[in-house]
ChimeraX commands (.cxc) that place a marker at each C-alpha (Angstrom):
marker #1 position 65.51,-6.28,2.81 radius 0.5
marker #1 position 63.54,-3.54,4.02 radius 0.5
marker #1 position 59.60,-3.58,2.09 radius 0.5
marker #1 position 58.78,-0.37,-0.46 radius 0.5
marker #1 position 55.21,0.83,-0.96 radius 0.5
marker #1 position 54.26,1.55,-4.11 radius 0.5
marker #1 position 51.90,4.40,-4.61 radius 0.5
marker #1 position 48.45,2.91,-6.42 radius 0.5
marker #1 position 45.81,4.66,-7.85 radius 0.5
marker #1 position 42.64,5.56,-6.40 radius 0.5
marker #1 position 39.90,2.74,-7.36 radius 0.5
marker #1 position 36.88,4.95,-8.66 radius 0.5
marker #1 position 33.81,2.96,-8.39 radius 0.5
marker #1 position 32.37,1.22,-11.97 radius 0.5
marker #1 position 29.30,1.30,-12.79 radius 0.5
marker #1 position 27.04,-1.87,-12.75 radius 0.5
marker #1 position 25.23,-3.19,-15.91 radius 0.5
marker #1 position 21.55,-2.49,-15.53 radius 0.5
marker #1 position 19.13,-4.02,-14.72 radius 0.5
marker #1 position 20.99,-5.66,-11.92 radius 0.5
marker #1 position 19.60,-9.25,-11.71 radius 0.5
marker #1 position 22.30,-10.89,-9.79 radius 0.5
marker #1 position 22.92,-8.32,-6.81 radius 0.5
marker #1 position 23.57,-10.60,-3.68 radius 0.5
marker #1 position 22.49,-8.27,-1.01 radius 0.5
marker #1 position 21.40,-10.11,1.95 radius 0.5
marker #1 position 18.98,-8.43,4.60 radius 0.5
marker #1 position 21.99,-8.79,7.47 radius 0.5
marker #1 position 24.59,-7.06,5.31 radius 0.5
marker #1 position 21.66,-4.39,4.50 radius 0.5
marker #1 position 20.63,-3.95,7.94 radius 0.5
marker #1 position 24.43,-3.48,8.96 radius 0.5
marker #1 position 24.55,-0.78,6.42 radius 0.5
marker #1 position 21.87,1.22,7.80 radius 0.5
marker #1 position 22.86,0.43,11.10 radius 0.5
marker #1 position 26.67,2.18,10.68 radius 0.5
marker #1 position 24.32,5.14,9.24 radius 0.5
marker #1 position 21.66,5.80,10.85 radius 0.5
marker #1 position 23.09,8.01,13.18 radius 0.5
marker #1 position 25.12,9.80,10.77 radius 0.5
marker #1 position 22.41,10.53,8.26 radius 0.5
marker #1 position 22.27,14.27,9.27 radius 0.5
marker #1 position 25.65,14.78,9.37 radius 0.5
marker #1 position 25.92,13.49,6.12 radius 0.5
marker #1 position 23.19,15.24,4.86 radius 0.5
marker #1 position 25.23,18.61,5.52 radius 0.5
marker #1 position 28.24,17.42,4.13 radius 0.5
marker #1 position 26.82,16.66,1.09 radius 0.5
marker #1 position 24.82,20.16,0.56 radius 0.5
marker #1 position 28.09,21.73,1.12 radius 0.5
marker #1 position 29.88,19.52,-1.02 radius 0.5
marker #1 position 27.70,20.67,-3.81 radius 0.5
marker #1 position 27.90,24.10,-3.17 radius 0.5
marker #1 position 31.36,24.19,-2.90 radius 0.5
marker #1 position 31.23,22.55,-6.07 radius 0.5
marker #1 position 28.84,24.94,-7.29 radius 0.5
marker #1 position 30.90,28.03,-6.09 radius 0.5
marker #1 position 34.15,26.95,-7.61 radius 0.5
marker #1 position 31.95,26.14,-11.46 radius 0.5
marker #1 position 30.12,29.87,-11.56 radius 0.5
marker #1 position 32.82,31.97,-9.49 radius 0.5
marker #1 position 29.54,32.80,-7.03 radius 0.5
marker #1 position 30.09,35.55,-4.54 radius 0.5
marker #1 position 26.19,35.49,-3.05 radius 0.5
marker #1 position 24.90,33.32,-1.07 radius 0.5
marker #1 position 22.49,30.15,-2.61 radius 0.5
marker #1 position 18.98,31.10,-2.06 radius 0.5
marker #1 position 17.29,29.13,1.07 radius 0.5
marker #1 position 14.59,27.46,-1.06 radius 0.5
marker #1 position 17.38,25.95,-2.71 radius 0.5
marker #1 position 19.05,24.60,0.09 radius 0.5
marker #1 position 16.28,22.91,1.54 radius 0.5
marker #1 position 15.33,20.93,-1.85 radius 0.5
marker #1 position 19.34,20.17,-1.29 radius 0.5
marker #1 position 18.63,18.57,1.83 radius 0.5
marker #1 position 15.27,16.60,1.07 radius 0.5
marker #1 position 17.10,15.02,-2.03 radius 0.5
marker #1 position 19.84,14.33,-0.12 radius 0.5
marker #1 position 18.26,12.89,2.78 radius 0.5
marker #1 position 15.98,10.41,0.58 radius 0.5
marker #1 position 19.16,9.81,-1.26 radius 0.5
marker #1 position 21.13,8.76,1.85 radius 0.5
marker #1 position 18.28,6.30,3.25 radius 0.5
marker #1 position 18.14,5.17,-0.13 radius 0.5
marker #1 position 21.72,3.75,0.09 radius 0.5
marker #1 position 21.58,2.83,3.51 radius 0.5
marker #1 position 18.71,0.33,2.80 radius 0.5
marker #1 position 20.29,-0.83,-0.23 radius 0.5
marker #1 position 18.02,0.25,-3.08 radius 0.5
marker #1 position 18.49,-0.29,-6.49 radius 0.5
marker #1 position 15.13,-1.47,-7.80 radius 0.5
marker #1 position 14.01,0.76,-11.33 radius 0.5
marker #1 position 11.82,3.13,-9.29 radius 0.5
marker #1 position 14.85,4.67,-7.16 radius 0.5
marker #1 position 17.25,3.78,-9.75 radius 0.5
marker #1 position 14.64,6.62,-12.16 radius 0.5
marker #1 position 14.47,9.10,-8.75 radius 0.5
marker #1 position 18.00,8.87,-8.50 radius 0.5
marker #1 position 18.99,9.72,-11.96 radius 0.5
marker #1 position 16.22,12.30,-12.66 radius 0.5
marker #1 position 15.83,13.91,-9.67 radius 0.5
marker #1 position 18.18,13.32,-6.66 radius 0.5
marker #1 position 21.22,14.05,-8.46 radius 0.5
marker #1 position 20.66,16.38,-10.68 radius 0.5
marker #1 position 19.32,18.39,-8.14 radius 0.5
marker #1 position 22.41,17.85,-6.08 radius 0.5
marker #1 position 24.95,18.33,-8.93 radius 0.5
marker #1 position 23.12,21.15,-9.91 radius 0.5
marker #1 position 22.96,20.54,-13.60 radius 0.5
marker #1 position 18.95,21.09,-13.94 radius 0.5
marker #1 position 16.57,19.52,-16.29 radius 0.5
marker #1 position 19.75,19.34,-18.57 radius 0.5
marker #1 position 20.49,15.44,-17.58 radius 0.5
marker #1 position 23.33,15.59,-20.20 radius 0.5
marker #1 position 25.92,17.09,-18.00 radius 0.5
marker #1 position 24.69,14.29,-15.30 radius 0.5
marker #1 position 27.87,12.39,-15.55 radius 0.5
marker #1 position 30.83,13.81,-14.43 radius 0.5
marker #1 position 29.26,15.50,-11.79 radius 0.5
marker #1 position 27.53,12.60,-10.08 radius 0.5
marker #1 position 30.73,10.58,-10.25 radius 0.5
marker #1 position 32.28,12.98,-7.67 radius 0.5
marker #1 position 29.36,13.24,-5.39 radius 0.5
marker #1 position 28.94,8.98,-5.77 radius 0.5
marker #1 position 32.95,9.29,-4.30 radius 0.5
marker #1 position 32.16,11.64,-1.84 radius 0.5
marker #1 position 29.22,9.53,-0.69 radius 0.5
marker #1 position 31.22,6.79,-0.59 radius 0.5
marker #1 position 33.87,8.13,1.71 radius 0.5
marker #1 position 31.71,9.15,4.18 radius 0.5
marker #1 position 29.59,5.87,4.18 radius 0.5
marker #1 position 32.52,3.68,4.55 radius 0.5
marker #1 position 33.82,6.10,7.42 radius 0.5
marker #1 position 30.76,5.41,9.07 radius 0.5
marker #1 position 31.19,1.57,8.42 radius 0.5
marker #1 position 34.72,1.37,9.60 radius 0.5
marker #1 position 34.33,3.78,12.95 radius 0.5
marker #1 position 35.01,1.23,15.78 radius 0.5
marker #1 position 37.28,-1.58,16.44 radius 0.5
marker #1 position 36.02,-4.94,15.58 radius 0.5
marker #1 position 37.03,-8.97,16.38 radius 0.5
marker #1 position 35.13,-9.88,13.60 radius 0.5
marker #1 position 35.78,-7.47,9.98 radius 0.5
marker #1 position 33.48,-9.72,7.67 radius 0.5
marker #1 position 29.76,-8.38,8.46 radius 0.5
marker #1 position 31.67,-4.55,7.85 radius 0.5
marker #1 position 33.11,-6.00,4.55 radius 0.5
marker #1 position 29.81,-7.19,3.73 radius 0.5
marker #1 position 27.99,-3.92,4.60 radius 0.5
marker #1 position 30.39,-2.13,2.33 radius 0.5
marker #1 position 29.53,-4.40,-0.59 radius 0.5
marker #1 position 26.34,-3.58,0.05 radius 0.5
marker #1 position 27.36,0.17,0.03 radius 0.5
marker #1 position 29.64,-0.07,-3.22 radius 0.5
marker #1 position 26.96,-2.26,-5.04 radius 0.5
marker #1 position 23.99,0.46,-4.27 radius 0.5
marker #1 position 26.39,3.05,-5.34 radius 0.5
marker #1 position 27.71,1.32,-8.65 radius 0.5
marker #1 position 23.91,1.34,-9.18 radius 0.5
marker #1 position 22.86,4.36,-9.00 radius 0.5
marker #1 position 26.02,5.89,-11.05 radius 0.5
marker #1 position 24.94,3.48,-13.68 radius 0.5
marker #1 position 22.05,5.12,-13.52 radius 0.5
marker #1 position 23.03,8.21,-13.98 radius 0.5
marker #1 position 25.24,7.85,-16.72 radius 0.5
marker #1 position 22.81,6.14,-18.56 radius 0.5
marker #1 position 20.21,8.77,-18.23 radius 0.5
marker #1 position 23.40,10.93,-19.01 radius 0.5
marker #1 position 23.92,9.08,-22.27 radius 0.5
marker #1 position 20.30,8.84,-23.27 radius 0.5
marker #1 position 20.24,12.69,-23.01 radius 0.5
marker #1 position 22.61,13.59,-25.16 radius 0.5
marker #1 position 21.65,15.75,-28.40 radius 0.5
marker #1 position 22.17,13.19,-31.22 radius 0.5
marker #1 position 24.54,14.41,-33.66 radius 0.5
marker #1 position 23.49,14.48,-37.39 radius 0.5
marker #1 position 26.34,13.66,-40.08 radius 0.5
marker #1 position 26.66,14.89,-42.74 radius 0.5
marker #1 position 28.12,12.76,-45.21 radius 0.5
marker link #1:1,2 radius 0.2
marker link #1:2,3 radius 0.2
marker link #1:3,4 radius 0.2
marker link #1:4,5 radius 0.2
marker link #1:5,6 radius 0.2
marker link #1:6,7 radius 0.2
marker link #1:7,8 radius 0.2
marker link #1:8,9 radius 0.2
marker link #1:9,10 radius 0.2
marker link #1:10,11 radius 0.2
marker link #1:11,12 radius 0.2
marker link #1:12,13 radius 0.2
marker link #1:13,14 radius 0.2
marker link #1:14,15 radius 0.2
marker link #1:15,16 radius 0.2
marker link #1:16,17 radius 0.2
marker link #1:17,18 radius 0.2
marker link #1:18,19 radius 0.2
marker link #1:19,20 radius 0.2
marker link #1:20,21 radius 0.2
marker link #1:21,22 radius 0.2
marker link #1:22,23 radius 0.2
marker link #1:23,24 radius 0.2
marker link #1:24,25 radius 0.2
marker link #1:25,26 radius 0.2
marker link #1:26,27 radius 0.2
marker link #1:27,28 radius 0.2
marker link #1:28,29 radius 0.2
marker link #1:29,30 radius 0.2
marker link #1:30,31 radius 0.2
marker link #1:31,32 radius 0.2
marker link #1:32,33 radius 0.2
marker link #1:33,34 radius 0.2
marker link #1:34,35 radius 0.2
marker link #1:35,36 radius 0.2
marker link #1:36,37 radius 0.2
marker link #1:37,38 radius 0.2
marker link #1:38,39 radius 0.2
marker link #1:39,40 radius 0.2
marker link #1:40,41 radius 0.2
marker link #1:41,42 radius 0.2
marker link #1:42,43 radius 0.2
marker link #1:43,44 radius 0.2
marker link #1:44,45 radius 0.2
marker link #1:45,46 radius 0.2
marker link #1:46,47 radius 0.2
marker link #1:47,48 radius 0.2
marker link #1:48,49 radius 0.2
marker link #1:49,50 radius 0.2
marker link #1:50,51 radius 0.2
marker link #1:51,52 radius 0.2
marker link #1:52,53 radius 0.2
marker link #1:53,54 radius 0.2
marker link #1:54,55 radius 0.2
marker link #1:55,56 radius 0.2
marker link #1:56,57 radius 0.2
marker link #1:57,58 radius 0.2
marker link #1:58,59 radius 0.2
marker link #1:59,60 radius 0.2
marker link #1:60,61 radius 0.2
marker link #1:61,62 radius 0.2
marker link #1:62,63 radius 0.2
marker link #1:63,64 radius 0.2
marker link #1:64,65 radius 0.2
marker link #1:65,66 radius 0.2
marker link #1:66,67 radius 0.2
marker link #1:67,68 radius 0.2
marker link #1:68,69 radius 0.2
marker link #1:69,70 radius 0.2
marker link #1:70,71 radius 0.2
marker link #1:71,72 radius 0.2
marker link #1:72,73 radius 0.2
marker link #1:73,74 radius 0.2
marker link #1:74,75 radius 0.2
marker link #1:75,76 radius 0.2
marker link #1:76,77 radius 0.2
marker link #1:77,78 radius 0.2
marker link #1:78,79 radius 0.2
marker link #1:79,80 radius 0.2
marker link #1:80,81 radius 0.2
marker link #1:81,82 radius 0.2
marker link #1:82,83 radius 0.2
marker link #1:83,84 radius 0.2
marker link #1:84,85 radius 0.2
marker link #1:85,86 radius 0.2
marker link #1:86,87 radius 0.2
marker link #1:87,88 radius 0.2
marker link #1:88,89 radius 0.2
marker link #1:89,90 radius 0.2
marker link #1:90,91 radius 0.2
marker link #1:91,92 radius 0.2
marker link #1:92,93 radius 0.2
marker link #1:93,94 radius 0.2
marker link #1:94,95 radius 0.2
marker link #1:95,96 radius 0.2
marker link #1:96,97 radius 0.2
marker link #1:97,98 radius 0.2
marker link #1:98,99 radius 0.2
marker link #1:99,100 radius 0.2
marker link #1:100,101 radius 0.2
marker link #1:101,102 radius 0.2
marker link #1:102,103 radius 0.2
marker link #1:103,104 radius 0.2
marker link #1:104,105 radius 0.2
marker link #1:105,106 radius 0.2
marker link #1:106,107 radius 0.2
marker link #1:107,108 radius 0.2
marker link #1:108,109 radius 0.2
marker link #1:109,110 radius 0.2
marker link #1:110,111 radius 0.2
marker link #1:111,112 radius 0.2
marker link #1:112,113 radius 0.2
marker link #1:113,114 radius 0.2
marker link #1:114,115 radius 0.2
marker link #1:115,116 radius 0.2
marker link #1:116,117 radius 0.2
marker link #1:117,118 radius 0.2
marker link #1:118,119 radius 0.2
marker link #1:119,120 radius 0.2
marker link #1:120,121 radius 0.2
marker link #1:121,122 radius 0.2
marker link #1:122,123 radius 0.2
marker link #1:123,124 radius 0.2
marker link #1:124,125 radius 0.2
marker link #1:125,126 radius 0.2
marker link #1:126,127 radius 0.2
marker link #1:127,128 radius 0.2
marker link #1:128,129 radius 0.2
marker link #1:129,130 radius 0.2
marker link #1:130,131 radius 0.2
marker link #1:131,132 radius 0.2
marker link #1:132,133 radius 0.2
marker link #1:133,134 radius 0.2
marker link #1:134,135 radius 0.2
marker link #1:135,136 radius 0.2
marker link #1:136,137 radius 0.2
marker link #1:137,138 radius 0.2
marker link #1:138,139 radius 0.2
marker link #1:139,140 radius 0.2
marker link #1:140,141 radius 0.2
marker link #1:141,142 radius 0.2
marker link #1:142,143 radius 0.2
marker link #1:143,144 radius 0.2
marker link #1:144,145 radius 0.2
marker link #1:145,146 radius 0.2
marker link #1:146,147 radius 0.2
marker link #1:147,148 radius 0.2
marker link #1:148,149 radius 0.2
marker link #1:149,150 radius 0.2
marker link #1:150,151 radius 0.2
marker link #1:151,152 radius 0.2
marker link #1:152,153 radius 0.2
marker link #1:153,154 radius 0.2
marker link #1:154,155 radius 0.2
marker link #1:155,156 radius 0.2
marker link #1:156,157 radius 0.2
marker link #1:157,158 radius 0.2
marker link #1:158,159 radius 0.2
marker link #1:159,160 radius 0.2
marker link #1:160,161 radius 0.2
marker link #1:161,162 radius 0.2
marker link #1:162,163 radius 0.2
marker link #1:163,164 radius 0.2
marker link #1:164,165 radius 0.2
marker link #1:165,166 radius 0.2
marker link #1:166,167 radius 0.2
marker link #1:167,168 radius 0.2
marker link #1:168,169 radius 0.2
marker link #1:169,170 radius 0.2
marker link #1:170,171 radius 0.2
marker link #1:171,172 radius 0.2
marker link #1:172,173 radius 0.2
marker link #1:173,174 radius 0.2
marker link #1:174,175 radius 0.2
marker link #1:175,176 radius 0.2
marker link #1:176,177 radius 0.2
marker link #1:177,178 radius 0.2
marker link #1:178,179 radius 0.2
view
């Protein structure tokens, strides 16, 4: 009897409760993390600036180019972004950086944090694929302490979309009834 695959769904990443108080991130797994990424981190950087612009292209129909100054606050917020995740943080201060600042920037929805959401979950996913890429590169004996680095990396990231949608939710215009 010859085995069938069955076609799954991709597993989007959920977002964490906040505040996190039981996040079991141990300084090995953490140091693994940044470890796999370190030497990506510019790489990455790029990727994700052109992720958003093609995202940004394909929303307004843009035929000019984006305007340098905007590029480069692109690439700081991603940068700090990227070490952010790579060392694992999800205390309230970059949790608040992410979600006001980072990501919007990078999802280009401005001060309106609103439109925060759906946005940020497709640049979390993109993220995420390239981390765990960088994770998973090389050949191991031993898969646990790569497993463990990409808890790290899935926790961190559950985090800061939780994070995001939250500031997303508390955002929203409140809607009067009339009734």
């Amino acid at each position: 009897m010859e085995a069938t695959r069955e076609p799954r769904p991709f597993l989007y990443l959920k977002a964490k409760s906040l505040p996190i108080v039981d996040a079991d991130l141990d300084a090995a797994s953490v140091a693994q993390l940044q470890a796999s990424m370190q030497d990506e981190i510019s790489q990455i950087v790029r990727s994700v600036v052109d992720f958003t612009i093609a995202r940004d292209n394909e929303k307004t129909r843009r035929t000019q180019p984006i305007p340098m100054s905007v590029l480069n606050r692109r690439r700081r917020a991603a940068r700090s972004w990227l070490l952010a995740i790579a060392e694992g943080r999800i205390d309230a201060v970059t949790l608040h950086t992410v979600s006001t600042q980072w990501l919007p920037l990078l999802c280009g929805t401005g001060p309106d944090l609103a439109l925060l959401a759906d946005p940020a979950v497709d640049l979390i996913e993109f993220v995420r694929g390239a981390a765990t890429a960088c994770i998973f590169d090389e050949v191991a004996a031993n898969l646990l302490p790569h497993a463990r680095a990409l808890h790290v990396l899935e926790t961190t990231l559950s985090a800061h979309l939780a994070a995001a949608q939250q500031m997303a939710r508390r955002s929203e215009p409140a809607t009067v009834s009339h009734g």
